[in-house]
N, C-alpha and C positions, 0 to 999 in steps of 0.2 A: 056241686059238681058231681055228684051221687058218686062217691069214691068208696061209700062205704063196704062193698065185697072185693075192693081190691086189695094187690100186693106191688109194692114197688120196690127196687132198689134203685137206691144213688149215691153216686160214689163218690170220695173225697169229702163228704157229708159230716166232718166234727167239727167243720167250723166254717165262716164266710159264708158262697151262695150256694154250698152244696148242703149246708145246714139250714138254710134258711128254707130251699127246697122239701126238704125231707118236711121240718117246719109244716109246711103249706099242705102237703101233703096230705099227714097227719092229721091236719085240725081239716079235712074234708072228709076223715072217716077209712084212709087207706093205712092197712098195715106196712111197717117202712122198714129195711133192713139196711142200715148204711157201714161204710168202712173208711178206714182213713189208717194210713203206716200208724200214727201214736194212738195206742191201747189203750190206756188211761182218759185219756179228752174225748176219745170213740166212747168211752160206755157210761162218760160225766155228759156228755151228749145226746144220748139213747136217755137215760134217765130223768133231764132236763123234757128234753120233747113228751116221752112218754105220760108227765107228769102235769104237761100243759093240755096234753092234748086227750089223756085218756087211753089209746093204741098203744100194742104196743111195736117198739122199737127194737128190733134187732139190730145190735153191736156185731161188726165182723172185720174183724183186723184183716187188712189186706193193702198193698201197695198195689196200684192198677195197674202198673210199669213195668211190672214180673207177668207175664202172662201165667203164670200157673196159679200165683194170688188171684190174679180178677179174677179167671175162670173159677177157682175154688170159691170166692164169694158170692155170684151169680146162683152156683150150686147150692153150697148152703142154703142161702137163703130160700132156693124152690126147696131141698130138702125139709126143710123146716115150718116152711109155710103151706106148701103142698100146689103151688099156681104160680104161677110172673105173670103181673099184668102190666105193668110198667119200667122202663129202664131209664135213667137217668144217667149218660156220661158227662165223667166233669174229671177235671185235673189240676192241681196246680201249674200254672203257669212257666214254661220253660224262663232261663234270666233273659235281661235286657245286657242291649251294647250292641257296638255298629258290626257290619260284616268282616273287618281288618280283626278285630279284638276274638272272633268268635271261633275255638277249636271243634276240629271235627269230630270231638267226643261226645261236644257243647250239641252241634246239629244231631247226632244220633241219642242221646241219651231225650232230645228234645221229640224226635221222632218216638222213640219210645213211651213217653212219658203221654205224647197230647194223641199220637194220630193210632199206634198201637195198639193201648189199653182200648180206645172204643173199639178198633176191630175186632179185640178177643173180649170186650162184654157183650159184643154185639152178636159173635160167635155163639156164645154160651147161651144166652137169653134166645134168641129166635126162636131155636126148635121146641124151646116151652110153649114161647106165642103161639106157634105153630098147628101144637098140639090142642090147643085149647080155643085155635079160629077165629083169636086176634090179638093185639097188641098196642101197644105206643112206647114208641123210641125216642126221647129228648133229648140231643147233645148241647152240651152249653159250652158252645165258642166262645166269641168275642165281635164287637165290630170289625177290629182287625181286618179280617177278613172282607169287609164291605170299603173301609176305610181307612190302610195301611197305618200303623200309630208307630210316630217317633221311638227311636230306638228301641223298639220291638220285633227286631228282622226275625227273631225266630218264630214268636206268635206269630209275625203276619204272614209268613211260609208256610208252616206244616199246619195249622188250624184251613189254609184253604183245602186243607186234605180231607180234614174232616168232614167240611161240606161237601166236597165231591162224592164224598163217601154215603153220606147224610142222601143227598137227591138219587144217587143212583138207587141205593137200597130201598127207597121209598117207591122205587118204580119195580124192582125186583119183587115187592114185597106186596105192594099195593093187592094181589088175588087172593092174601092170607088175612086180609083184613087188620095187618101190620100197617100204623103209619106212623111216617117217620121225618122228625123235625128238627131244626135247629134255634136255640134262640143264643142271640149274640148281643151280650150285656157290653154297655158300654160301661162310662167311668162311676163307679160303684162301693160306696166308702166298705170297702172289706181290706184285711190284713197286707192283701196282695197289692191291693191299690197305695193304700203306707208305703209300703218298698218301691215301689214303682215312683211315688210321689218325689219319696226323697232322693233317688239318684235321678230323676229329673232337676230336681231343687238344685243339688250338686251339680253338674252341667251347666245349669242355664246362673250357679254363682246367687240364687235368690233361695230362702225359706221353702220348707215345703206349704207354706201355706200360700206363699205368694204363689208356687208353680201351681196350685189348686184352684188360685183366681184366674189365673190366666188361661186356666182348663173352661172352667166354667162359663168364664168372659165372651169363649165363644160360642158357647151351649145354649141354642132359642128356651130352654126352660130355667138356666141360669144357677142350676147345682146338679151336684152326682146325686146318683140313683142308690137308695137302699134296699139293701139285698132281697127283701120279702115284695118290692118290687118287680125283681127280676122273676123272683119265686111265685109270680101271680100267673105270670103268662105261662110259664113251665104246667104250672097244676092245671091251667086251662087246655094248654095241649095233652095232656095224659089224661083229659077228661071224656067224657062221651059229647060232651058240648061243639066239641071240634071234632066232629064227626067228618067231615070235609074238609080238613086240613092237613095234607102231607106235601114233603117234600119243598118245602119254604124253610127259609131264615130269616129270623123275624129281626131286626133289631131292637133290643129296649136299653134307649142311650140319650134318651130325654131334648133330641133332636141333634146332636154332636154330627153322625153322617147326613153328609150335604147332598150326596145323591139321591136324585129321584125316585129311583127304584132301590 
């Protein structure tokens, strides 16, 4: 993917697909700065990749959901490496449960967390792109947003933010040789899918492993997707190979959305 003179950051990156991203990354040759709130697992993380992959890894403790943290990570990280060539936005996942159950702390704290942080990494990173005549922007949604998922009212809401955000910037952006994309992982055995599993399991009164059959039951490939999965198509969009690719969302969910398009 000739990654080798680049710089990326992605965020949320000590664990799940924002690790496995960095991950991917990495073993193409790109220097990778990632951050996640726990400090400890951020730099057991950084030294794990670094170690596989040869690059290295910058640790940067940052919660995405304080805008002075992402901004201060983004920075760092050009400070330290002297370039941004790539951005990867990624969050944890706002909670599950129906609209009755959900306070308005629940919807703002959700706004901040998923649709926020990419404005202000998005903020931060551009004017590096900028300066240097080009870029690639990766948000990692969700199908969600393709394909509203069961007691997920806050994913399915504020994540279509992020795409709107995602296509417009890509058009804004597009004369800076900025391109700007989404890919939307479906069901994907990471920690978040666990939680999610099991208060589905709870609800529907069956095992989390039963609620995982009857996920996949409807899935044309017939199981969830692993995370260096998702992390394939991400490093091929921050590649020079999708050189003609902006402003798409791509799904990678092993066939789960039923729509055409």
């Amino acid at each position: 993917m000739r990654l080798g003179d680049k710089v990326a950051c992605v965020a949320a990156a000590s664990r799940g697909l924002g690790k496995a991203v960095a991950r991917g990354l990495a073993a193409e040759g790109a220097r990778v700065a990632i951050c996640s709130r726990g400090e400890e697992i951020l730099r057991s993380t950084a030294q794990e990749i670094s170690s596989q992959t040869g690059v290295e890894i910058l640790p940067i403790p940052a919660d995405v959901s304080d805008p002075i943290q992402a901004r201060a990570f983004v920075d760092a990280a050009f400070e330290h490496f002297g370039r941004l060539d790539v951005l990867v936005t990624n969050a944890g996942g706002p909670p599950s449960g129906p609209f009755v159950e959900l306070s308005l702390e629940q919807w703002q704290d959700a706004v901040d967390l998923t649709l926020l942080s990419t404005v202000t990494l998005c903020q931060a990173a551009i004017p590096h792109m900028r300066s240097a005549g080009s870029g690639r922007i990766v948000a990692i949604t969700s199908v969600s947003v393709k394909q509203p998922m069961e007691n997920l009212l806050l994913s399915n809401s504020v994540r279509m933010g992020v795409i709107g955000l995602m296509k417009t910037l890509s058009n804004e952006l597009a004369g800076d040789n900025i391109l700007v994309n989404s890919v939307c992982p479906g069901w994907t055995r990471t920690e978040r899918v666990r939680q999610l599993l099991a208060a589905l399991a709870e609800r529907r009164g069956v095992t989390s492993e039963e609620a995982a059959a009857q996920i996949v039951a409807d899935m044309p490939l017939g199981r969830m997707g692993r995370p260096e999965e998702i992390a394939d198509v991400v490093v091929f969009l921050a590649s020079d190979r999708a050189s003609f690719v902006t402003g798409t969302a791509i799904a990678v969910d092993g066939g789960f959305v039923k729509a055409a398009l």
